[in-house]
mmCIF file of the N, C-alpha and C atoms, coordinates in Angstrom:
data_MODEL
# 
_entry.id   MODEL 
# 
loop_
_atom_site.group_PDB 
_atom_site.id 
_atom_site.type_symbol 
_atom_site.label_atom_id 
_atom_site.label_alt_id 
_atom_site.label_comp_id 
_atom_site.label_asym_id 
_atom_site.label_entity_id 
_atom_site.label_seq_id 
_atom_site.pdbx_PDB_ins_code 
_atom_site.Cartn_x 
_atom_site.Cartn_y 
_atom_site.Cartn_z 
_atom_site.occupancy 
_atom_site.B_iso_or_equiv 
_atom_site.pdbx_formal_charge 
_atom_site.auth_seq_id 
_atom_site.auth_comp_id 
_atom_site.auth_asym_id 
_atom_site.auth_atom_id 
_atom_site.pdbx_PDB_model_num 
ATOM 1   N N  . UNK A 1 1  ? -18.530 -4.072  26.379  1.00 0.00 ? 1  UNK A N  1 
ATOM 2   C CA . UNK A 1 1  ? -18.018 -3.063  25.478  1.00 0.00 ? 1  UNK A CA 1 
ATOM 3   C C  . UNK A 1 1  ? -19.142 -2.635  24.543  1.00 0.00 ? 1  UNK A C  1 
ATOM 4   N N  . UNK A 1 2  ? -19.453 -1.434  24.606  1.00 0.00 ? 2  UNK A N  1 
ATOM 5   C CA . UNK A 1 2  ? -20.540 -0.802  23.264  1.00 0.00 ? 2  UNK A CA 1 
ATOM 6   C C  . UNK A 1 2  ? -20.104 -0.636  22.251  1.00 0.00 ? 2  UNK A C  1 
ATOM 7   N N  . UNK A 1 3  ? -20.813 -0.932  21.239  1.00 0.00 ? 3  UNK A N  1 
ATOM 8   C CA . UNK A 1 3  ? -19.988 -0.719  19.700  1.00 0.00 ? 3  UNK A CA 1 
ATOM 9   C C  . UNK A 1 3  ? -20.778 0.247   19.564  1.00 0.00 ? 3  UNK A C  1 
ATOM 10  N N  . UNK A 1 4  ? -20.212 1.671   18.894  1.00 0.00 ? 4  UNK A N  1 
ATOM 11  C CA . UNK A 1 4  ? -20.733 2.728   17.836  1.00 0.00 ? 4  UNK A CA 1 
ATOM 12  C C  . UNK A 1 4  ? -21.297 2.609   16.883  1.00 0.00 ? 4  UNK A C  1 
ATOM 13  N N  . UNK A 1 5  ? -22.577 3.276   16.876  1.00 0.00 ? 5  UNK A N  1 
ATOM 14  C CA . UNK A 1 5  ? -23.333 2.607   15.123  1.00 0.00 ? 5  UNK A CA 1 
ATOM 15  C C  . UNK A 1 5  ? -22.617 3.289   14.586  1.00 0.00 ? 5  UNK A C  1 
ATOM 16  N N  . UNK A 1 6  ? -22.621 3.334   13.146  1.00 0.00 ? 6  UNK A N  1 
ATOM 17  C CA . UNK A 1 6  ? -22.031 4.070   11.872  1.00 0.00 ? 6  UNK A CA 1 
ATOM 18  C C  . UNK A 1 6  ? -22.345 5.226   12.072  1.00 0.00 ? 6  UNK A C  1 
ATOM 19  N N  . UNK A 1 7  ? -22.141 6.483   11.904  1.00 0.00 ? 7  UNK A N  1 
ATOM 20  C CA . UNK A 1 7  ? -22.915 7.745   11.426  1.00 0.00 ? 7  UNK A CA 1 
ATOM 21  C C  . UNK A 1 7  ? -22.506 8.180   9.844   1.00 0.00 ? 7  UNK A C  1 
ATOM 22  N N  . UNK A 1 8  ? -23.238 8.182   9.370   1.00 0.00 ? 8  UNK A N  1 
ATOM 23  C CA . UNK A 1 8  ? -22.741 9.222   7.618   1.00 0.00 ? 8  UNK A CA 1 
ATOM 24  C C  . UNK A 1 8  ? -22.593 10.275  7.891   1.00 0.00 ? 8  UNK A C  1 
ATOM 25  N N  . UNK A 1 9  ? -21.202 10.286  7.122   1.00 0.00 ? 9  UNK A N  1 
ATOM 26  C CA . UNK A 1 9  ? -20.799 11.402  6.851   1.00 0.00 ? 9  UNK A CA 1 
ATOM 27  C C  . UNK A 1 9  ? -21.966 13.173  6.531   1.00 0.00 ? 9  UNK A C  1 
ATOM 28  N N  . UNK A 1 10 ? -21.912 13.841  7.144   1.00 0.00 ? 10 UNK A N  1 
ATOM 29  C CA . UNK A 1 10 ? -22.875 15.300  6.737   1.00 0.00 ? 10 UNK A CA 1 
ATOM 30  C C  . UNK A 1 10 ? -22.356 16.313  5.378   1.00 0.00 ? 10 UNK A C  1 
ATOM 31  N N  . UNK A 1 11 ? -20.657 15.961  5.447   1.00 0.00 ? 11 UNK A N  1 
ATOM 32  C CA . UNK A 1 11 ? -20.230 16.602  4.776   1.00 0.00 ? 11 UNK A CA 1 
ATOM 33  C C  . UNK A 1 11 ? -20.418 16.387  3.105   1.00 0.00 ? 11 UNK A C  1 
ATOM 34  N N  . UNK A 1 12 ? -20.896 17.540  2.720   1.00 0.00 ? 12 UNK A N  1 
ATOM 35  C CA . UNK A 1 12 ? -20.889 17.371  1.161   1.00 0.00 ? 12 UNK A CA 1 
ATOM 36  C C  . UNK A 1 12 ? -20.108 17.037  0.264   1.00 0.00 ? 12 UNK A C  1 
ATOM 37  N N  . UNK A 1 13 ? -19.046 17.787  0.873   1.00 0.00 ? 13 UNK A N  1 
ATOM 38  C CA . UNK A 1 13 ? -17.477 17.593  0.015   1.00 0.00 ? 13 UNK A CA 1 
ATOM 39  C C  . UNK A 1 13 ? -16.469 16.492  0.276   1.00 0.00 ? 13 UNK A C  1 
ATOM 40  N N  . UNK A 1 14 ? -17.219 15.630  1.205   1.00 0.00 ? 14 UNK A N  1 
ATOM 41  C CA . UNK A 1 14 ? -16.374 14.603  1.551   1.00 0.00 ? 14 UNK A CA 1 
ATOM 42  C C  . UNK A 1 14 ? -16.286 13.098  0.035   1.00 0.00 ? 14 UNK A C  1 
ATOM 43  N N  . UNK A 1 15 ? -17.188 13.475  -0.477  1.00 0.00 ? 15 UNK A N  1 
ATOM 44  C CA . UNK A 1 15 ? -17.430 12.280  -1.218  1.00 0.00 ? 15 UNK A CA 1 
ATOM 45  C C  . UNK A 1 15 ? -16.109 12.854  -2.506  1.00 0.00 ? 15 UNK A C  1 
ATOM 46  N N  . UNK A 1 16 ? -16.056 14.073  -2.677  1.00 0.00 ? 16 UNK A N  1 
ATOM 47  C CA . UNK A 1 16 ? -15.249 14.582  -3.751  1.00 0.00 ? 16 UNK A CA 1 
ATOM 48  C C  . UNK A 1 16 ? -14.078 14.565  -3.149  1.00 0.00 ? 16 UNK A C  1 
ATOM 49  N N  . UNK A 1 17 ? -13.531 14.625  -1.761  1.00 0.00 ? 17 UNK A N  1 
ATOM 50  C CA . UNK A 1 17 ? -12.216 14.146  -0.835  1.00 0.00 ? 17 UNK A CA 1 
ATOM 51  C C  . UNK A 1 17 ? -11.899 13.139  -1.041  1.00 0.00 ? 17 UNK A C  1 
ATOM 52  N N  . UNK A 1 18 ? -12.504 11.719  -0.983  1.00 0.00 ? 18 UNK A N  1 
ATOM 53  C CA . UNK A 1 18 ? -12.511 10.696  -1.143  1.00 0.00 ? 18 UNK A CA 1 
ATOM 54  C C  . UNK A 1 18 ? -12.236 10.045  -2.519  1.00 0.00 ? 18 UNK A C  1 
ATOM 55  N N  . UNK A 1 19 ? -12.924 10.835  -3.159  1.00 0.00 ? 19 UNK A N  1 
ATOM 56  C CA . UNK A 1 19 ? -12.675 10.314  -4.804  1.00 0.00 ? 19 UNK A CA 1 
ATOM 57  C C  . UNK A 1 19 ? -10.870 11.109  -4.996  1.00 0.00 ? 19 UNK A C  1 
ATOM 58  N N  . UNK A 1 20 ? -10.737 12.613  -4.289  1.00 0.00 ? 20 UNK A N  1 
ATOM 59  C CA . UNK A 1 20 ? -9.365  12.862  -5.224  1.00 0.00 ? 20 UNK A CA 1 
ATOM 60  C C  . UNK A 1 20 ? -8.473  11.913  -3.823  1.00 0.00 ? 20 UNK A C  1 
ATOM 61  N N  . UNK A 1 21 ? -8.872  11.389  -3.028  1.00 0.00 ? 21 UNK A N  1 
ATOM 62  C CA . UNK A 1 21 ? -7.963  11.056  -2.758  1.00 0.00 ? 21 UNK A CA 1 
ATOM 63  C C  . UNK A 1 21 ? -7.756  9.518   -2.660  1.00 0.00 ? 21 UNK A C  1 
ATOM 64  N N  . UNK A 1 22 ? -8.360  8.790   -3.594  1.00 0.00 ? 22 UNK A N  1 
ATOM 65  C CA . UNK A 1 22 ? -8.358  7.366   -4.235  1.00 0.00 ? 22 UNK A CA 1 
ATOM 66  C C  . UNK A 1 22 ? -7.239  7.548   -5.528  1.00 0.00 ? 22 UNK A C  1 
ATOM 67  N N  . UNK A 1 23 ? -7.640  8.500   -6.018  1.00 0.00 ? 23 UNK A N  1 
ATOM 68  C CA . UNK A 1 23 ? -7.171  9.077   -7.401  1.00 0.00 ? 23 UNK A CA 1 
ATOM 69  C C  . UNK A 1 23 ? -5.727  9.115   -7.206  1.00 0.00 ? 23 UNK A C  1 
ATOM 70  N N  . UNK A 1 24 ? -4.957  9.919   -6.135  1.00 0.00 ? 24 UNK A N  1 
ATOM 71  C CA . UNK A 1 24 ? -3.909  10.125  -5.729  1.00 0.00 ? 24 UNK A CA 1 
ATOM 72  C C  . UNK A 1 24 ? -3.277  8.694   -5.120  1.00 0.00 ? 24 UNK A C  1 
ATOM 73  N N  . UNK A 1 25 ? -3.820  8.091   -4.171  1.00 0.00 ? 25 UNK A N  1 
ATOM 74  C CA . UNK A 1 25 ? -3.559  7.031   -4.125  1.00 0.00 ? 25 UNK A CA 1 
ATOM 75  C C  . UNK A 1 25 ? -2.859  6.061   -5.111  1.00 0.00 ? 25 UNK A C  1 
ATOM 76  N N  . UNK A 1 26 ? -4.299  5.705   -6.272  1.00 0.00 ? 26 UNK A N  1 
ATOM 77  C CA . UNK A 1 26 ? -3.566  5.106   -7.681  1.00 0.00 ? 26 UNK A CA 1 
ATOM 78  C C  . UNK A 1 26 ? -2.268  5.297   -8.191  1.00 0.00 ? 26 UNK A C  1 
ATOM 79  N N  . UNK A 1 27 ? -2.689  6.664   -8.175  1.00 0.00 ? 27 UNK A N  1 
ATOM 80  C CA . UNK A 1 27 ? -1.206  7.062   -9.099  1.00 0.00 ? 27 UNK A CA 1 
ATOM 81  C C  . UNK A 1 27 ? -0.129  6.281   -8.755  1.00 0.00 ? 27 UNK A C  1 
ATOM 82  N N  . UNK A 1 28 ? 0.156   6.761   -6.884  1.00 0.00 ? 28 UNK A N  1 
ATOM 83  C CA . UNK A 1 28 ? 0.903   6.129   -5.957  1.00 0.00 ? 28 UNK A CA 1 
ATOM 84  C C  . UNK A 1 28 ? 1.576   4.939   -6.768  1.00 0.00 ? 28 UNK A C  1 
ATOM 85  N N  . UNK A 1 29 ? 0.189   4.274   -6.594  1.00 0.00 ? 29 UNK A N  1 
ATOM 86  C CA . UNK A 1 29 ? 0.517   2.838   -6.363  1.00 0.00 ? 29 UNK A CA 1 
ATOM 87  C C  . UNK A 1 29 ? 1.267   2.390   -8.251  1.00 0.00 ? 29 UNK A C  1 
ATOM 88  N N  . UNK A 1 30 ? 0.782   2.810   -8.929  1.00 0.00 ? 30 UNK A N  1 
ATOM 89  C CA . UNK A 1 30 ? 1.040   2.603   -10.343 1.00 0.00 ? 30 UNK A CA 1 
ATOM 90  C C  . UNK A 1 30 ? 1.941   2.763   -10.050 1.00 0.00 ? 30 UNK A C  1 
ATOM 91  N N  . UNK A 1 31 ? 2.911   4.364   -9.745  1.00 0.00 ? 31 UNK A N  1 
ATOM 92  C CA . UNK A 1 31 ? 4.551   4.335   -9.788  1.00 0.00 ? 31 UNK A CA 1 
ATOM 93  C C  . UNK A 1 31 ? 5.015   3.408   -9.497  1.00 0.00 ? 31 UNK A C  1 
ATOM 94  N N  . UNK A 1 32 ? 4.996   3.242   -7.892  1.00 0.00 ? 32 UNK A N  1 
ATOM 95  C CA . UNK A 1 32 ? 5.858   2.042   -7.208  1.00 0.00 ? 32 UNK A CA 1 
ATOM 96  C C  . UNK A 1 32 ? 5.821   0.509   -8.101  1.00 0.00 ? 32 UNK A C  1 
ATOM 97  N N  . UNK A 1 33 ? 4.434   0.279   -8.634  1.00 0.00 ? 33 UNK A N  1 
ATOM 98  C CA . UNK A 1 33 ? 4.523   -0.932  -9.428  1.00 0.00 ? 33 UNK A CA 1 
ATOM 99  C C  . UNK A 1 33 ? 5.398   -0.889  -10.282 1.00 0.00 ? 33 UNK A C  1 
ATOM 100 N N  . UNK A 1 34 ? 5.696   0.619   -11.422 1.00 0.00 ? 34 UNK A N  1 
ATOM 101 C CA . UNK A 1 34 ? 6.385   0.521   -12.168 1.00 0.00 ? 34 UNK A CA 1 
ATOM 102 C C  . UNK A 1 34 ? 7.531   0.696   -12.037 1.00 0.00 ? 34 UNK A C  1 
ATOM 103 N N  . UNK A 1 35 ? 8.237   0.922   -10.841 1.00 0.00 ? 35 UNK A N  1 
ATOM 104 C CA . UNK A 1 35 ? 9.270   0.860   -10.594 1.00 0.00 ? 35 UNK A CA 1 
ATOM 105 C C  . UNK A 1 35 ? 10.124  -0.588  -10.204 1.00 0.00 ? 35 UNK A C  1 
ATOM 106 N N  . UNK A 1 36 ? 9.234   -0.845  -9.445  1.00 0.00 ? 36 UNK A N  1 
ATOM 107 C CA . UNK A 1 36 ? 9.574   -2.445  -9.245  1.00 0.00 ? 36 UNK A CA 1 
ATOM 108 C C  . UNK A 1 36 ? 9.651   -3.484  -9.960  1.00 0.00 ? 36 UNK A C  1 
ATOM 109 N N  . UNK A 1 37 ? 8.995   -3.079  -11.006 1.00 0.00 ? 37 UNK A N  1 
ATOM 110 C CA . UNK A 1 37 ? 8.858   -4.196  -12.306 1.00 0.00 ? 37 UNK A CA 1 
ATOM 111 C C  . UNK A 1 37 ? 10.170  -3.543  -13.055 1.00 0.00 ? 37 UNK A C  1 
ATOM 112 N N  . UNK A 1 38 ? 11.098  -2.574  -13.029 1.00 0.00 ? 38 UNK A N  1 
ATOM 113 C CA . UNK A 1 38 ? 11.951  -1.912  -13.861 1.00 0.00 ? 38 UNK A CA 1 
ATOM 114 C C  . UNK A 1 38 ? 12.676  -2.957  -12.802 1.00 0.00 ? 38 UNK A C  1 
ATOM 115 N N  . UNK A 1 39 ? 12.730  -2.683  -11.891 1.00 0.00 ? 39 UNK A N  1 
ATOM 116 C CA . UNK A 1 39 ? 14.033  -2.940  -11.003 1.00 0.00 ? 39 UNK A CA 1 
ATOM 117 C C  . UNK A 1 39 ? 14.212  -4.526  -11.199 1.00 0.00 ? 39 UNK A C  1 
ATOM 118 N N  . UNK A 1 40 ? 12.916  -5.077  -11.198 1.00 0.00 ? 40 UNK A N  1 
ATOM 119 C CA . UNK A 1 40 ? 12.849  -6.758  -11.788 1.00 0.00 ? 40 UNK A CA 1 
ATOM 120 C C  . UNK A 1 40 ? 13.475  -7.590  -12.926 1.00 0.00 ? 40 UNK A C  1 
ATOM 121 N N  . UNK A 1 41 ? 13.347  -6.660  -13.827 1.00 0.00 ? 41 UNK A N  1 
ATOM 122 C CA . UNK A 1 41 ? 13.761  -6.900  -15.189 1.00 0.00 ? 41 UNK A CA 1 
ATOM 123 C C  . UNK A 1 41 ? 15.254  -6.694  -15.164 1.00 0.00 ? 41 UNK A C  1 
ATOM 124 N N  . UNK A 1 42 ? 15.806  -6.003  -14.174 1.00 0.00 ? 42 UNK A N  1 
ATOM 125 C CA . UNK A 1 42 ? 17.448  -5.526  -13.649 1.00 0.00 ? 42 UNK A CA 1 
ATOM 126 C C  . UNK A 1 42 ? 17.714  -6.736  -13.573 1.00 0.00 ? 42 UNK A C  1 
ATOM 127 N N  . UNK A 1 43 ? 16.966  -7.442  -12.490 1.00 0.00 ? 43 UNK A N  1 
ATOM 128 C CA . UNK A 1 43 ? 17.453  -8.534  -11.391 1.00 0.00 ? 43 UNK A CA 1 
ATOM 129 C C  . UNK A 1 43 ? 17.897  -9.541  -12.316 1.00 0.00 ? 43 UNK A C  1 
ATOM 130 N N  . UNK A 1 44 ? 16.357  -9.505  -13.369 1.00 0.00 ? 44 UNK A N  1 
ATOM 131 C CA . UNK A 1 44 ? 16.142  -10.815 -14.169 1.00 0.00 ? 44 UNK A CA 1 
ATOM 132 C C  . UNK A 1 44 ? 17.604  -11.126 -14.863 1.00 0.00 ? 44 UNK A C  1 
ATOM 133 N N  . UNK A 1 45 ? 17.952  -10.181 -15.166 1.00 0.00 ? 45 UNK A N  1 
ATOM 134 C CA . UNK A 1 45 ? 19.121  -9.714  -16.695 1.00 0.00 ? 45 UNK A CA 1 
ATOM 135 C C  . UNK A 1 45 ? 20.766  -9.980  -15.793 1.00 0.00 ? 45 UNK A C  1 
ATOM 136 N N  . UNK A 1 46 ? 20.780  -10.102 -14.648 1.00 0.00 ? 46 UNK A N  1 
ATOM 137 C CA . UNK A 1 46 ? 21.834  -9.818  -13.745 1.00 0.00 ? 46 UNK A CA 1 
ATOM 138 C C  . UNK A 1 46 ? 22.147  -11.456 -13.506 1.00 0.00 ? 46 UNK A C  1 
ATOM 139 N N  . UNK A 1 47 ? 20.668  -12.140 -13.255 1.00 0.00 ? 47 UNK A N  1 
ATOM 140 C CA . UNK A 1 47 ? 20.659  -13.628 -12.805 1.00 0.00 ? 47 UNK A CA 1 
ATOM 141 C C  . UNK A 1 47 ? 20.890  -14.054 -14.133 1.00 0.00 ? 47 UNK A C  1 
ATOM 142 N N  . UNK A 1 48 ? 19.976  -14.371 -15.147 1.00 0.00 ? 48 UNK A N  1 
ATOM 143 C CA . UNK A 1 48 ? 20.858  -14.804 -16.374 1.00 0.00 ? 48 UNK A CA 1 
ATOM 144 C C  . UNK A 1 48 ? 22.669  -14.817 -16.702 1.00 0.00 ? 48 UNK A C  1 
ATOM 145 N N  . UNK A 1 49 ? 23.046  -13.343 -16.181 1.00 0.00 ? 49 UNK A N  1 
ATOM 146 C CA . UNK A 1 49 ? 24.133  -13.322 -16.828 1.00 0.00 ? 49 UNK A CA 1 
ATOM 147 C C  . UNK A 1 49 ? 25.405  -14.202 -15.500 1.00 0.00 ? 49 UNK A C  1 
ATOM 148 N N  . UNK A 1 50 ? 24.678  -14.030 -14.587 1.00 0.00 ? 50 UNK A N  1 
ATOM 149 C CA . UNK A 1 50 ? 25.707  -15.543 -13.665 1.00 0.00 ? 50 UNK A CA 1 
ATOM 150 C C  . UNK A 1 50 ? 25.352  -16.281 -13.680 1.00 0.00 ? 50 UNK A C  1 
ATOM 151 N N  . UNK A 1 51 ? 24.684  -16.684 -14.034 1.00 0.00 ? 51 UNK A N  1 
ATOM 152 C CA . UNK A 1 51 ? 24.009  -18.030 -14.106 1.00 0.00 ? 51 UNK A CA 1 
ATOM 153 C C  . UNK A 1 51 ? 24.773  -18.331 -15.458 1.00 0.00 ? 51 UNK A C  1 
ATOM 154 N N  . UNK A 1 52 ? 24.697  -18.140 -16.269 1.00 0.00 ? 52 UNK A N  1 
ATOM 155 C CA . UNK A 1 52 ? 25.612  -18.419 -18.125 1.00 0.00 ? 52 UNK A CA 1 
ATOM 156 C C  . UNK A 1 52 ? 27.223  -18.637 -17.733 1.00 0.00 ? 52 UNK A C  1 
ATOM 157 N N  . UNK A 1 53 ? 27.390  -17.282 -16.578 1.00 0.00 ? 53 UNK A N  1 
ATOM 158 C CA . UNK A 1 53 ? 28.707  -17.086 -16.208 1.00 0.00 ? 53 UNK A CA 1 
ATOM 159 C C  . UNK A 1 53 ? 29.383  -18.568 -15.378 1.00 0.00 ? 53 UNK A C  1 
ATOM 160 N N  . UNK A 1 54 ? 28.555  -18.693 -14.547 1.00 0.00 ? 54 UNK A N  1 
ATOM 161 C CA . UNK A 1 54 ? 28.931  -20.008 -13.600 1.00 0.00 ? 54 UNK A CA 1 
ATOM 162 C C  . UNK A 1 54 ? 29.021  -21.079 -14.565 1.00 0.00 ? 54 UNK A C  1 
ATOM 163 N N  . UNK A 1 55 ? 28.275  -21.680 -15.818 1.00 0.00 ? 55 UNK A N  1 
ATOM 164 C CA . UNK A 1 55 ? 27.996  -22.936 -16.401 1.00 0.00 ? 55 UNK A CA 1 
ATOM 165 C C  . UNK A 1 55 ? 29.241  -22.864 -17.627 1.00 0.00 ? 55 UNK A C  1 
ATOM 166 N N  . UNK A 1 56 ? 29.853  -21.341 -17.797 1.00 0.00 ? 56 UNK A N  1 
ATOM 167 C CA . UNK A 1 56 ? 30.563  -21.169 -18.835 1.00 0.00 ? 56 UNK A CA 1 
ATOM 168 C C  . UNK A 1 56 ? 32.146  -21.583 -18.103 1.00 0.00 ? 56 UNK A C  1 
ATOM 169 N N  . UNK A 1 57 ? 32.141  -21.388 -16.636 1.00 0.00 ? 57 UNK A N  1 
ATOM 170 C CA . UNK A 1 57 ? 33.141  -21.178 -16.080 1.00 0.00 ? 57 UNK A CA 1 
ATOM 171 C C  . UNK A 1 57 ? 33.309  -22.774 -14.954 1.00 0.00 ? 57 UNK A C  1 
ATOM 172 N N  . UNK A 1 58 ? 32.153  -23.515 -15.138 1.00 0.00 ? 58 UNK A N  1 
ATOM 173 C CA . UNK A 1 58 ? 32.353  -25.312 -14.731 1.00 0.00 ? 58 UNK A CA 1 
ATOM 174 C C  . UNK A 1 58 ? 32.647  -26.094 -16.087 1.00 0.00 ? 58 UNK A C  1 
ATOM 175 N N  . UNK A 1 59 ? 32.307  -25.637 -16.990 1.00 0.00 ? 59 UNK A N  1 
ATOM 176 C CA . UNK A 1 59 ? 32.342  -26.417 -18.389 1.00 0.00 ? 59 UNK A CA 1 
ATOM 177 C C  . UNK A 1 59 ? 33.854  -25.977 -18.879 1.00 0.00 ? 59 UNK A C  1 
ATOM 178 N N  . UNK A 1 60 ? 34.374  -24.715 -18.555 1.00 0.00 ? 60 UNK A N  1 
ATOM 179 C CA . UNK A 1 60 ? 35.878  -24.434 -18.761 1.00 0.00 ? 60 UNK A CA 1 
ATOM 180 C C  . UNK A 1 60 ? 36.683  -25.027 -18.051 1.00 0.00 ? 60 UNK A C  1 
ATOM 181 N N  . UNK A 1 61 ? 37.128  -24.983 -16.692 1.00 0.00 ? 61 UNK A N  1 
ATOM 182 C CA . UNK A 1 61 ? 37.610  -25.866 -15.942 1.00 0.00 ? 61 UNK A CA 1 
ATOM 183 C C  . UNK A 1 61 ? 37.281  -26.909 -15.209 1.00 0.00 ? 61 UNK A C  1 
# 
């Protein structure tokens, strides 16, 4: 099997492609983080409150 050497890129504008599209990327990724960490803090607040619920409701009966 032959491996392909590298070739560089010729294009000028590729390096400014690359940068907006790292840029765009980020963003991406920031949302989804911050969404998931919202949705976490849901979870967190949901498990506390059965968890209190279950120990309130073995200690009652």
């Amino acid at each position: 099997m032959v491996k392909r050497a590298y070739q560089p890129l010729n294009d000028p504008q590729a390096g400014d492609k690359l940068k907006q599209f790292r840029q765009d990327l980020n963003k991406e990724l920031e949302h989804a983080i911050e969404g998931h960490e919202f949705k976490m803090v849901y979870i967190g607040i949901a498990t506390l409150i059965a968890f209190a619920l279950v120990i309130y409701l073995a200690w009652k009966y």
